[in-house]
C-alpha positions in Angstrom: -6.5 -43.1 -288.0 -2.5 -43.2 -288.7 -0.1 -42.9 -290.5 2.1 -45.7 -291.1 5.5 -45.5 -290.7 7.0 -47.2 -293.6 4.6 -46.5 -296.9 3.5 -42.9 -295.3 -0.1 -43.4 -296.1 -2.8 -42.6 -293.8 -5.1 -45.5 -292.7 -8.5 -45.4 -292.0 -10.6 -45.5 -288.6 -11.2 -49.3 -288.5 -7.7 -50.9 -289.6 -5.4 -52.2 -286.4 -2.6 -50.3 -285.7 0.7 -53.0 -285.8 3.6 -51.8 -283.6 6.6 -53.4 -284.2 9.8 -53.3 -282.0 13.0 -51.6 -284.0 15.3 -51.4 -281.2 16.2 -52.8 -277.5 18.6 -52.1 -275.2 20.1 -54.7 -271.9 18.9 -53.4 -268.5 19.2 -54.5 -265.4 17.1 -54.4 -262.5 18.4 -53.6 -258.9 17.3 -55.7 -256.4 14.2 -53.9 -253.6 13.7 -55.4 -249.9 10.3 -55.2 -249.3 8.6 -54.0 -252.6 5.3 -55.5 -252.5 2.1 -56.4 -249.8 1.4 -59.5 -250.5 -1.7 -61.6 -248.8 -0.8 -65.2 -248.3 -2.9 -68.0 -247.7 -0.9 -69.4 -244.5 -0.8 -66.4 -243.0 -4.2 -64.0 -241.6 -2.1 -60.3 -242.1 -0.8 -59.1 -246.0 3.2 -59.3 -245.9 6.1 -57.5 -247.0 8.4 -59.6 -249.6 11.3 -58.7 -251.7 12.0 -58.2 -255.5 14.6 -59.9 -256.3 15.7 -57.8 -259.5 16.8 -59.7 -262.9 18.1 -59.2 -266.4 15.9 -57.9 -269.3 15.3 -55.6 -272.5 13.7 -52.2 -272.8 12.2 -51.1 -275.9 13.7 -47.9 -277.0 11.7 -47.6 -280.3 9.2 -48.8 -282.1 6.8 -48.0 -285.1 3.0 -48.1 -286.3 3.0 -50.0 -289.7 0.1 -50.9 -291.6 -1.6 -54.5 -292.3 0.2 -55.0 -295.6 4.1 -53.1 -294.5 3.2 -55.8 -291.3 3.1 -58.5 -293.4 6.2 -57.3 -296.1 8.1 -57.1 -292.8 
C-alpha cells in the first residue's frame, strides 16, 4: 500500500506502484584506469580494463502515482 502522490489517496495492496521521473540533472563521469576484472576469452587469467567515463542524467526526484494520475499524466 501507498499513497499516491498527486490525488493523495491511499492504494490498496495489489495495485502497481508507477514512479515517474520529475526532475534530472547533467553529470559527468570521470574517467577510472583499471575499474573492472574482466575474464576474456583470448586470454586464460581475468584482466584489469578501464572505464572510460561518459556524459549522463541523474534522477533527482521522482514520485509514486497511481494507475489512473499515471495515465492523466
Amino acid at each position: 500500500m501507498y499513497r499516491c502522490a498527486q490525488c493523495s489517496e491511499v492504494v490498496g495492496p495489489n495495485e502497481p506502484q508507477h514512479k515517474v521521473v520529475t526532475k534530472t540533472r547533467p553529470k559527468r563521469y570521470p574517467a577510472r584506469e583499471r575499474a573492472s576484472l574482466v575474464k576474456r576469452r583470448d586470454k586464460p587469467k581475468p584482466v584489469w580494463v578501464d572505464d572510460p567515463g561518459g556524459v549522463g542524467e541523474e534522477i533527482v526526484t521522482e514520485v509514486a502515482l497511481c494507475r489512473r494520475c499515471r495515465q492523466r499524466r
